[in-house]
C-alpha positions as CSV (number, residue, x, y, z in Angstrom):
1,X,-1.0,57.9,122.5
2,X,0.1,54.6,123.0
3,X,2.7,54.8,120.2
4,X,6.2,53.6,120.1
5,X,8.5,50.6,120.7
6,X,11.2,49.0,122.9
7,X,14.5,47.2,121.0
8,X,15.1,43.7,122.3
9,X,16.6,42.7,125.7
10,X,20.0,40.6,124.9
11,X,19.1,36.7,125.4
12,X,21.4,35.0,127.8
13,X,25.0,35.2,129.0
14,X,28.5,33.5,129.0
15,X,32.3,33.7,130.3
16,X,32.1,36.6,132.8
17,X,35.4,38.9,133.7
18,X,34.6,36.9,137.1
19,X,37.8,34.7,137.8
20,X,37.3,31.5,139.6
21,X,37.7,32.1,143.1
22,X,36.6,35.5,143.0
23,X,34.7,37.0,145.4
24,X,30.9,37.3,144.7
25,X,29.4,40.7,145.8
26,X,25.5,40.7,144.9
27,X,23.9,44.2,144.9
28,X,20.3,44.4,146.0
29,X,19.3,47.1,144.4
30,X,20.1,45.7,140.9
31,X,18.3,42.3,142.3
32,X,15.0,42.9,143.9
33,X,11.7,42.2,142.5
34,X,8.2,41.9,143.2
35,X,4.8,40.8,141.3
36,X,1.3,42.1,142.4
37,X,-1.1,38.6,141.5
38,X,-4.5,39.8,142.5
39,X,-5.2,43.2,142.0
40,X,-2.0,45.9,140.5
41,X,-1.0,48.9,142.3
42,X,-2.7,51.9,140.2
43,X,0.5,53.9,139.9
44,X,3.3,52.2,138.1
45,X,5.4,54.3,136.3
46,X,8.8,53.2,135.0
47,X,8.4,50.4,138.2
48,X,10.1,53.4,141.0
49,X,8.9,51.6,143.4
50,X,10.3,48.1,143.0
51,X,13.2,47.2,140.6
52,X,11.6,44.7,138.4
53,X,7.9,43.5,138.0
54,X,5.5,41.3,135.9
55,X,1.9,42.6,136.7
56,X,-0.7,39.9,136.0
57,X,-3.1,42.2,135.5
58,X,-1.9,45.0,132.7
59,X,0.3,41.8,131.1
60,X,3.3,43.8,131.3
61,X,7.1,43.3,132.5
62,X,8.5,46.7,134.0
63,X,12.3,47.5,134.6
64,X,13.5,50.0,137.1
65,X,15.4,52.9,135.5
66,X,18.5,51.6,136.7
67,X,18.0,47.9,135.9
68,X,16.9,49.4,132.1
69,X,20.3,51.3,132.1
70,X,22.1,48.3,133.1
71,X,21.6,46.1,130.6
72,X,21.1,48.8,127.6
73,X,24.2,48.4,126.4
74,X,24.7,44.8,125.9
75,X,25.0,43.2,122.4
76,X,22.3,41.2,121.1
77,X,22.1,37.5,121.5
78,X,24.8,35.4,123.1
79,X,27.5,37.1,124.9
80,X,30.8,35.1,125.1
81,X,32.6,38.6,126.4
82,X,33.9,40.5,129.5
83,X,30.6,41.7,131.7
84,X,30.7,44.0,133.9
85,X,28.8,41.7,136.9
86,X,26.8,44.4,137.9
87,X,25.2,44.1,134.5
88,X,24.6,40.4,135.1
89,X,23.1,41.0,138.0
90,X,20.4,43.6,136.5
91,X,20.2,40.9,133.3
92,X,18.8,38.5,136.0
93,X,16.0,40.7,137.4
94,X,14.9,40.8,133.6
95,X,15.3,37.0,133.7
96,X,13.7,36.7,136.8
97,X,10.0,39.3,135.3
98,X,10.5,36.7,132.2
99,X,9.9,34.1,134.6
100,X,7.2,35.2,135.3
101,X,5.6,35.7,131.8
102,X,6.1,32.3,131.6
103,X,4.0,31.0,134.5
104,X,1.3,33.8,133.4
105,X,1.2,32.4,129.4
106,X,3.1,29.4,129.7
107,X,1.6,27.4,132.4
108,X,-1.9,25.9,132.7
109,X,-2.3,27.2,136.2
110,X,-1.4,30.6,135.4
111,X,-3.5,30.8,131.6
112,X,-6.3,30.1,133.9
113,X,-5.3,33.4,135.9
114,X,-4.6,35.2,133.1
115,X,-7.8,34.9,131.5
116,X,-9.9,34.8,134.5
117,X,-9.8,39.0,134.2
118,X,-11.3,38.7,130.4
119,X,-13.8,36.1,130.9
120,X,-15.6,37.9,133.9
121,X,-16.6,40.3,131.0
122,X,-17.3,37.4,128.9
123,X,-19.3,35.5,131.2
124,X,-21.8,38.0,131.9
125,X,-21.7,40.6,128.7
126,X,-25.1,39.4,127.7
127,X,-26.3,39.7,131.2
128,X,-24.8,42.8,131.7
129,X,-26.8,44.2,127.9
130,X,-30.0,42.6,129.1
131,X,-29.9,44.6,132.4
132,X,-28.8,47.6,131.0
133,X,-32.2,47.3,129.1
134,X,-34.0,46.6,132.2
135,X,-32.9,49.1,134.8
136,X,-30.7,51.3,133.3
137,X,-27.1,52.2,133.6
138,X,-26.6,52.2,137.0
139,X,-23.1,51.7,139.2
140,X,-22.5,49.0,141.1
141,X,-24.2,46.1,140.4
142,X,-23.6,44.8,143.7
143,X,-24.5,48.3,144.6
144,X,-28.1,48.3,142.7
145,X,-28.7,44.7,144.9
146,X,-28.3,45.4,148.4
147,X,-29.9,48.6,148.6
148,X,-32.9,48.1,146.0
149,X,-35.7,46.4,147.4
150,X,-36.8,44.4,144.1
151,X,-39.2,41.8,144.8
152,X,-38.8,38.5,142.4
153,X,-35.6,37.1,141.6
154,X,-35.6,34.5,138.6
155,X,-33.3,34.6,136.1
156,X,-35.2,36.6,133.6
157,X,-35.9,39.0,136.2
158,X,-33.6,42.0,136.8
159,X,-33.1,41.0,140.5
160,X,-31.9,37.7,138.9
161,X,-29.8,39.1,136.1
162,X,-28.0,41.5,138.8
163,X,-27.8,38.1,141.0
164,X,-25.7,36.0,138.0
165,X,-23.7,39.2,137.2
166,X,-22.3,39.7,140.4
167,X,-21.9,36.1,141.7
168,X,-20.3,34.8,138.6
169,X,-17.7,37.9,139.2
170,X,-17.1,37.1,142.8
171,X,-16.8,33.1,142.3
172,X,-13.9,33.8,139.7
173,X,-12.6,37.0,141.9
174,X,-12.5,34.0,144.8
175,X,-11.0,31.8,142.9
176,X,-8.2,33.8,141.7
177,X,-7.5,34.6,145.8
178,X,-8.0,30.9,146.9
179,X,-5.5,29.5,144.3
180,X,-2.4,32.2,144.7
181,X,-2.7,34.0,148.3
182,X,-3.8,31.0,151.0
183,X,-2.3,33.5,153.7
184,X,-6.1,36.0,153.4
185,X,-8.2,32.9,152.5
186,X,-10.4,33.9,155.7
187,X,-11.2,37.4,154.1
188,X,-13.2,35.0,151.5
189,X,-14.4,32.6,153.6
190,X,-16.2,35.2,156.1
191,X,-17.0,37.5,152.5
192,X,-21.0,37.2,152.3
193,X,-21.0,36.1,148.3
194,X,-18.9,33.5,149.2
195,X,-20.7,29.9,148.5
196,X,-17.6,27.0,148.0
197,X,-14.2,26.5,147.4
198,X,-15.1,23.9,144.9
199,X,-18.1,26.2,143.3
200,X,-15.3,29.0,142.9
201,X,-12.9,26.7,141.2
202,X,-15.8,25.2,138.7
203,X,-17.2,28.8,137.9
204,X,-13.7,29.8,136.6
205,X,-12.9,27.1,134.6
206,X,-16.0,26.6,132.8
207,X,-16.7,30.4,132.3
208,X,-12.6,30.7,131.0
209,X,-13.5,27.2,128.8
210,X,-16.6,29.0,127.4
211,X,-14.6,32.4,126.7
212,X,-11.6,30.0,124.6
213,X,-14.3,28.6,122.8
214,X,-16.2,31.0,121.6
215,X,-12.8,33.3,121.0
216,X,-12.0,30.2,118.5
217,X,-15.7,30.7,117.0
218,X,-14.7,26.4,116.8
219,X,-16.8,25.5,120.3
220,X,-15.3,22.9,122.2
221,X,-13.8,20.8,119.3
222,X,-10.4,20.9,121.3
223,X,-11.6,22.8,124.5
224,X,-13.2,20.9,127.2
225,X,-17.0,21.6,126.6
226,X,-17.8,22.5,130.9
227,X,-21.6,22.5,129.8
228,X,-22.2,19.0,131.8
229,X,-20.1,19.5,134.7
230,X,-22.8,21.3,136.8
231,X,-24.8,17.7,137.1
232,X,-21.8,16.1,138.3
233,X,-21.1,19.6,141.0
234,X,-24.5,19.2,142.1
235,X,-24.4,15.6,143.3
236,X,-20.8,16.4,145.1
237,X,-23.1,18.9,147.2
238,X,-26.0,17.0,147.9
239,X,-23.8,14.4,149.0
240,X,-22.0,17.1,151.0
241,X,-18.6,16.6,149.3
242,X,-16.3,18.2,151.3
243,X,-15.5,21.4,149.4
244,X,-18.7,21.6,147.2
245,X,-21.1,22.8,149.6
246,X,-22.1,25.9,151.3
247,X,-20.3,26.1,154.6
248,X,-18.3,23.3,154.0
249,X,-15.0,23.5,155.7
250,X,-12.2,25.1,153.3
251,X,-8.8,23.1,153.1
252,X,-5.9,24.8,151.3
253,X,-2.5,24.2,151.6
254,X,0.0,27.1,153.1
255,X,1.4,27.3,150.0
256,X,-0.2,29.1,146.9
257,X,0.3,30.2,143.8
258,X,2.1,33.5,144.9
259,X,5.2,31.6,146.9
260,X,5.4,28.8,144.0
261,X,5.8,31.8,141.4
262,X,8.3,33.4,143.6
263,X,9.8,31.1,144.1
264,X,10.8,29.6,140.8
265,X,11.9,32.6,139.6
266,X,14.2,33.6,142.3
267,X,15.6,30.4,142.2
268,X,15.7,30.3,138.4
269,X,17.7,33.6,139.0
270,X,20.3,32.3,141.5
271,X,20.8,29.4,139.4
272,X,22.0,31.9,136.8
273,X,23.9,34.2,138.4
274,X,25.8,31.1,140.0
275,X,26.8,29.9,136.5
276,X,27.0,33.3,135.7
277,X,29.7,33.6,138.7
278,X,31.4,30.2,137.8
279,X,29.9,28.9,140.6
280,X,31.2,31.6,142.7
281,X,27.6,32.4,144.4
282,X,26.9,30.7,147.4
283,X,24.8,30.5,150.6
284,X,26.3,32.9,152.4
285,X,26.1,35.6,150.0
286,X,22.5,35.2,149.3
287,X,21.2,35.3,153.1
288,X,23.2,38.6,153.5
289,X,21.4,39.9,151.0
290,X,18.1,38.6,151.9
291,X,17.3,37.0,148.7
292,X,15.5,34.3,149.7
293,X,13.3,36.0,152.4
294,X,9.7,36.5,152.7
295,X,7.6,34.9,149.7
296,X,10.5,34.5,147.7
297,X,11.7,31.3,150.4
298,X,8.3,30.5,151.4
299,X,8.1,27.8,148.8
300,X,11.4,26.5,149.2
301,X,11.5,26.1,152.8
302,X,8.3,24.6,152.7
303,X,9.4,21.7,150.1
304,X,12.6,20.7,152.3
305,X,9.8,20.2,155.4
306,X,7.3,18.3,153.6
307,X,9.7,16.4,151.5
308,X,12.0,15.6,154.5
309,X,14.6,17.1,152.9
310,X,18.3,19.0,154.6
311,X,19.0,22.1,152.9
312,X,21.6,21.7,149.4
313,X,25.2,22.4,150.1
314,X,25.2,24.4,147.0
315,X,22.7,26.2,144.6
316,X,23.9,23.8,141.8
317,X,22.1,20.8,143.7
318,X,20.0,17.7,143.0
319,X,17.4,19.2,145.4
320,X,17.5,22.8,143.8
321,X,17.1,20.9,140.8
322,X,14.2,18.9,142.0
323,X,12.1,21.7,143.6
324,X,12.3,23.6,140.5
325,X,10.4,20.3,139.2
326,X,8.3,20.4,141.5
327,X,7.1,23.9,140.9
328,X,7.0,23.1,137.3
329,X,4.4,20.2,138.2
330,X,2.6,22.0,140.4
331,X,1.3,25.0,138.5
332,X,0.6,22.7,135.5
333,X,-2.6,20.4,136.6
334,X,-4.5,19.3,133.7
335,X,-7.9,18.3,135.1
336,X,-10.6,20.6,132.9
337,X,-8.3,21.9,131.0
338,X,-6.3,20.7,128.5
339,X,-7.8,17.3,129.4
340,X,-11.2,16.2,130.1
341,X,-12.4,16.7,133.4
342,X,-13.2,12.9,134.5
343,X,-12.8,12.7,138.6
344,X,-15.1,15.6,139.7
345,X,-14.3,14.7,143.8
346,X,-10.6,15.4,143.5
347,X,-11.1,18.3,141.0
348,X,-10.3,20.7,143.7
349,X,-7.1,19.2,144.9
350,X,-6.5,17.9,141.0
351,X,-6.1,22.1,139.8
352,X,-5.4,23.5,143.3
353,X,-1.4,24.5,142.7
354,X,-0.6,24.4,146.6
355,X,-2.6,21.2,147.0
356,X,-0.6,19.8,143.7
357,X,2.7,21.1,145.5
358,X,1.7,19.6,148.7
359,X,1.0,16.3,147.4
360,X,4.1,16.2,145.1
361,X,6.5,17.4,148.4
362,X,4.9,14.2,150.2
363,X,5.2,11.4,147.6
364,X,9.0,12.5,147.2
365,X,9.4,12.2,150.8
366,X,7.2,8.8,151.2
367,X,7.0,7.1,148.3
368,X,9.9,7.8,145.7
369,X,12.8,9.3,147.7
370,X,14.7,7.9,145.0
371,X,14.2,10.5,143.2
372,X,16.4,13.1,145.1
373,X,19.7,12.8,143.8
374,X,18.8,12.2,140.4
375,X,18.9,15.5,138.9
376,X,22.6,16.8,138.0
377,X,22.6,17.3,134.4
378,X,19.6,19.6,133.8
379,X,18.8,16.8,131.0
380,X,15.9,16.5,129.1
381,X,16.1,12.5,130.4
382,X,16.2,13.6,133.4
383,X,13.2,16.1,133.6
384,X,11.4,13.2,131.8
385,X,12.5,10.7,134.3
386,X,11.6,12.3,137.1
387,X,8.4,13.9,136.5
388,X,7.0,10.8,135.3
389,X,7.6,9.2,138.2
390,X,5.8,11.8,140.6
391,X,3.1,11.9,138.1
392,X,2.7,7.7,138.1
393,X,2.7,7.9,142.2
394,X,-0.2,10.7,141.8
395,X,-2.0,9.3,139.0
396,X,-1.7,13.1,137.4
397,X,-0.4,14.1,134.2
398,X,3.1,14.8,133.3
399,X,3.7,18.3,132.2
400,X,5.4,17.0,129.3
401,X,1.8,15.3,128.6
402,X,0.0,18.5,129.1
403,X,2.2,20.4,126.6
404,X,1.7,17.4,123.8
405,X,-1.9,17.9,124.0
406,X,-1.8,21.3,123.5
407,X,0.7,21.5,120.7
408,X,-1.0,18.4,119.0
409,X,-4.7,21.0,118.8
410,X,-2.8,22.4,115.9
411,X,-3.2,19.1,113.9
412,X,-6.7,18.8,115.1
413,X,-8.4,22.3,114.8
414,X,-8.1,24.6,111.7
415,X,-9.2,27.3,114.3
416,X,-6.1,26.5,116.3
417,X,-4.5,27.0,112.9
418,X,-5.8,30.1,112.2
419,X,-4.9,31.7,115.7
420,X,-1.2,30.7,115.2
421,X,-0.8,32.4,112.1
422,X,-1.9,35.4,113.6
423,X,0.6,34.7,116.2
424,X,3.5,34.1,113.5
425,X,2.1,37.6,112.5
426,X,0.6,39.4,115.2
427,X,-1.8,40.4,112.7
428,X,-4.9,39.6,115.4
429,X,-8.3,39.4,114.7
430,X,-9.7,42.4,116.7
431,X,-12.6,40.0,118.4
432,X,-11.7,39.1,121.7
433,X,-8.2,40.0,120.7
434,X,-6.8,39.9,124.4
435,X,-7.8,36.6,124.7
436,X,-6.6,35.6,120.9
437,X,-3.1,36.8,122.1
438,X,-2.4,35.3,125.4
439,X,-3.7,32.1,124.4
440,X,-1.6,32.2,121.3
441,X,1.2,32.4,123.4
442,X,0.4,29.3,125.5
443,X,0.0,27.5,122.6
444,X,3.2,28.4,121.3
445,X,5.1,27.8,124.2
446,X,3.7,24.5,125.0
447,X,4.8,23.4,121.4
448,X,8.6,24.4,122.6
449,X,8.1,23.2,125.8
450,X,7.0,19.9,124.5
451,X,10.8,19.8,122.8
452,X,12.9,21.1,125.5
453,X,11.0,20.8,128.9
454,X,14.5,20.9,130.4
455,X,15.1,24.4,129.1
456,X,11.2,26.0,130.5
457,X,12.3,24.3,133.9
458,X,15.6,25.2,134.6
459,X,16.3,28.3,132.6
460,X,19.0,29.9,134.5
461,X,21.4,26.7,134.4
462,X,21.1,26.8,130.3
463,X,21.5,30.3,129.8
464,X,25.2,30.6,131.5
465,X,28.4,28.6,131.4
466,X,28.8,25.3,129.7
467,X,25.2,24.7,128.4
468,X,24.7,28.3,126.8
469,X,23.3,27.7,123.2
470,X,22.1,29.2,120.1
471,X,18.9,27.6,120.9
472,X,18.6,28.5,124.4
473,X,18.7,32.0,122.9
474,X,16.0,31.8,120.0
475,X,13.6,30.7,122.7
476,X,14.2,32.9,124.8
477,X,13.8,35.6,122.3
478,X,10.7,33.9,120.9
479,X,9.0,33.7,124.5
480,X,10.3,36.9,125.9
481,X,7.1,39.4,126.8
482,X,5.9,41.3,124.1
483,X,5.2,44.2,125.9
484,X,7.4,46.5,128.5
485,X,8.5,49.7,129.9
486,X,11.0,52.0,129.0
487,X,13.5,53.8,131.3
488,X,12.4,57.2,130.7
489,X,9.1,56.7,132.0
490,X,7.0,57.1,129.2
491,X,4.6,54.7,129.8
492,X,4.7,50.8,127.6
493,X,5.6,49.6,124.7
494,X,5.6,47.2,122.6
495,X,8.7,45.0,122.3
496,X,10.5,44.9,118.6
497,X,10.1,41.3,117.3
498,X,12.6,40.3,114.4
499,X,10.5,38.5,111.4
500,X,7.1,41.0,112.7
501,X,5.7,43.9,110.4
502,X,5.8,47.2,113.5
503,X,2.6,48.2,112.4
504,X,0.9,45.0,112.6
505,X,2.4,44.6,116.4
506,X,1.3,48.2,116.9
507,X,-2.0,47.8,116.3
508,X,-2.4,44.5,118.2
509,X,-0.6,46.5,121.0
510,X,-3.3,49.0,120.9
511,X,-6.2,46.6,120.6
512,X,-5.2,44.5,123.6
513,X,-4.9,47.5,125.9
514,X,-8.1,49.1,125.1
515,X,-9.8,45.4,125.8
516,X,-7.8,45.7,128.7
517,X,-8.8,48.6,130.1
518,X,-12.4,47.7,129.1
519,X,-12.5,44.5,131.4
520,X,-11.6,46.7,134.0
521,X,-13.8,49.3,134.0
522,X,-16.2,45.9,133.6
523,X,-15.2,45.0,137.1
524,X,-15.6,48.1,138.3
525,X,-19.2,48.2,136.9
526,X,-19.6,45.1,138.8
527,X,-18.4,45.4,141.9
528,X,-16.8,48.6,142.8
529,X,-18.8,51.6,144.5
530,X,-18.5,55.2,143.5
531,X,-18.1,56.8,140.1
532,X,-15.6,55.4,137.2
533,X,-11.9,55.7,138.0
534,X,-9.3,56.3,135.0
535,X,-5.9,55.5,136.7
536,X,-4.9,54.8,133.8
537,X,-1.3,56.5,133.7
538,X,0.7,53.6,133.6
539,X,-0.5,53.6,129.9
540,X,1.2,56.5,129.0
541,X,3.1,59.5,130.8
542,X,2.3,61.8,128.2
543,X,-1.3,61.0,128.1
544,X,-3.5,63.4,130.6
545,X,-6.1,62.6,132.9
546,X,-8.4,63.6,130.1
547,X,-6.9,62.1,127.2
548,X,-7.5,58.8,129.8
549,X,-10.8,59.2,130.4
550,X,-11.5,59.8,127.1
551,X,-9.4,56.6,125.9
552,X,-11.4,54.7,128.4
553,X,-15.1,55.7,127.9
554,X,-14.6,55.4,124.0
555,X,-13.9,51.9,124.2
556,X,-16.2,50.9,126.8
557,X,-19.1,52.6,124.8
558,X,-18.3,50.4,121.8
559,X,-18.7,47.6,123.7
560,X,-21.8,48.0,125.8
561,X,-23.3,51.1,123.9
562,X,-23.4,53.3,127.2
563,X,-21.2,56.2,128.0
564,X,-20.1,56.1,131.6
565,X,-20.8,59.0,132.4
566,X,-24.6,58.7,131.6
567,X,-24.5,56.2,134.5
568,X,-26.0,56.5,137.6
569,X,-23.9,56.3,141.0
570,X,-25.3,54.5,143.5
């Protein structure tokens, strides 16, 4: 089970059949996408329902059989041949799923997703050992509390062990809602476990903080140590701090991490396909086919509003250009994490990426409408240029900043060192290896990113036409994810990774799933009623319900040294 691997996507494309004038016909079954960001559908084989996908939640991209097909039988690397445009077209779903690798790994906001599923087993694994000793193995958590009548609740009590357990989960569930989906942010208001937006926002940070820091075995040399910031949170709610206290009122923008997402990598696909075209792609063609409805426009529509802004005459347009930017900024704050965390009253609105968006939309349109027509080159001078200047007006980081910091840690921290090697190798430590990997990857990427900003932002104008390189390929080779589907159905693999022993990626393969799987049986511990569920089929086709449930309880009994099924169902 889990066995086999996937050859290599081809990298970016060049000089279409297409001749100039040519009519553009955009097929929407070869263009569609969509990207579950809080919880994953439990049955995703071979992606049959949608016809591409990056799930936040297995780390996966998925390909639709017919996208897979597409695009199996282009050459490696560069293509400066005829294409068939219907392969183009399924080449920029896979572009557009990359896309979203990159916000998952590649951006602070979404790191902070990312490992917000590993740490709420890291946060409370020693809680969750001490109360196994205490009351047993007993399912749910949340379960155990509200129908036990347990007098006593201090922390060294099992009422209070249960208490942290479950309301460390449900501040870094929150948090995960209140940053991507502002559209249900009433379902966690009203939710009884609900205490603060603010609360939410400092349990996940400092909890994913403590989980990089102990995964380094370093402790906060490079990482911000979180261990003083609950002084600082307590005063913001005894002052009442709006945002920091229970009941306070909760102030999100209408746009969230989900519409940001979508819509850089729709864009970043248009933007391809219209070089891809030779700028044969236009308006017209992409409302007929309804590519920039629902959450894939949201974000867009919003930034011409707020910014004052008309909408572009074309998709190769200073203002396409600048609300890629502007998504770019707004899902890499730096407040906690990679930098100190120094104003604690603006630290919701400093690492909020729909505040950051909303904020960036209004200085353009009040303070530096200069800024508008500057972008036509997709320059590195340019990104540079412009993003300082929003930053300045914000008093934020740059993103450029952010990705120095991080690729400078390797100079600081022989731990930081250590972790790249393995990820020159993929020859992981097997502690905490899901973390060791995706952070490995963030590291890496900030380190490119920190070269060629203008390539990470605007992907889709450097990997067609005039400014296709050698380069452009290599990193997106070297960033691609590392593990897909196939088109047969047969569950994931890992992807083949020129200059990496098979084996070595194998067994890292294997390793990260099983931790995987482990963090979510975790959550269902936690906070799910009823007995274990194994849908694990997305794993493997071939594997049986048994084989699953088998492959599940093994690894979860290494960690916590309780079979499932010895657990009692509450």
């Amino acid at each position: 089970m889990l066995r086999g691997r996937l050859g290599n996507v081809p990298a970016t494309l060049d000089d279409q059949h297409l001749q100039d004038g040519e009519m553009i016909e955009l097929n929407p079954r070869l263009m569609s996408s969509h990207l579950g960001l809080i919880d994953s559908p439990m049955e995703l084989n071979a992606c049959l329902n949608a016809h591409g996908l990056y799930n936040s939640v297995q780390y996966v991209l998925r390909l639709s059989p017919e996208v897979h097909r597409r695009i199996a039988g282009l050459p490696q690397g560069i293509i400066r041949t005829d294409v068939d445009f219907d392969k183009v077209q399924a080449y920029s779903t896979y572009l557009h799923e990359t896309i979203h690798w990159w916000q998952h790994i590649g951006s602070t906001t979404g790191l902070m997703l990312s490992l917000s599923y590993p740490a709420q087993a890291h946060a409370n694994y020693s809680q969750l050992r001490s109360l196994l000793q205490a009351i047993g193995p007993k399912k749910s958590i949340l379960k155990w509390i509200t129908t036990t009548p347990t007098a006593g609740g201090g922390p060294d009590t099992p009422r209070g062990l249960a208490n942290i357990v479950v309301n460390t989960h449900f501040d870094i569930e929150f948090f995960r809602i209140l940053a991507t989906n502002p559209g249900i942010v009433q379902q966690v208001v009203e939710h009884s476990l609900f205490d603060s937006i603010g609360r939410s926002y400092a349990i996940a940070y400092a909890n994913i903080l403590s989980t990089l820091a102990t995964t380094l075995n370093d402790p906060f040399a490079v990482i911000t140590d979180p261990r003083g910031w609950e002084t600082e949170f307590t005063a913001l709610r005894d002052r009442r701090k709006t945002g920091y206290y229970y009941g306070s009122e909760v102030r999100v923008s209408p746009i969230g991490a989900h519409q940001i997402f979508e819509g850089q990598a729709r864009f970043t696909q248009l933007q391809f396909l219209y070089f891809a075209s030779r700028m044969g792609l236009g308006w017209d063609e992409i409302r007929a086919k309804g590519m920039l409805e629902g959450v894939y426009g949201e974000a867009f529509r919003a930034f011409l509003e707020l910014a004052n802004l008309e909408w572009p005459s074309s998709i190769d347009h200073p203002t396409v250009a600048l609300f890629m930017l502007v998504c770019d900024m707004a899902i890499n704050p730096s407040a906690g994490f990679p930098m100190p965390l120094q104003a604690f009253p603006t630290f919701i609105t400093d690492t909020d990426p729909g505040m950051r968006f909303l904020f960036l939309c209004r200085v353009i349109a009040t303070m530096r409408p200069d800024v508008v027509t500057r972008i036509t080159r997709y320059s590195r001078e340019e990104y540079l240029e412009v993003s300082e200047a929003l930053a300045a007006a914000l008093l934020i980081d740059p993103p450029v900043g952010v990705a120095h910091r991080v690729a400078g840690w390797t100079e600081e921290s022989e731990a930081i060192r250590q972790l790249m090697a393995e990820y020159r190798t993929f020859a992981y430590l097997p502690e905490n290896l899901a973390v060791r990997l995706l952070f490995s990857h963030f590291l890496a990427f900030c380190a490119d990113k920190r070269t060629r900003p203008e390539f990470f932002c605007w992907p889709g104008a450097w990997m067609a036409g005039e400014r296709v390189s050698d380069e452009g390929s290599l990193l997106l080779d070297r960033h691609s994810a590392p593990f897909m589907d196939k088109a047969d159905d047969s569950g994931i693999y890992p992807r083949v990774m020129p200059g990496r022993n098979a084996g070595l990626v194998q067994t890292a393969f294997n390793g990260f799933y099983a931790m995987n799987v482990t963090y979510e049986m975790t959550r269902q511990w936690i906070g799910k009623a009823g007995p274990f569920e194994y849908d694990y089929g997305w794993l493997s086709s071939s594997g049986t319900a048994v084989e699953m449930k088998m492959f599940g309880d093994r690894h979860f009994e290494m960690l916590y040294g309780v079979h499932p099924d010895a657990f009692e169902i509450i």
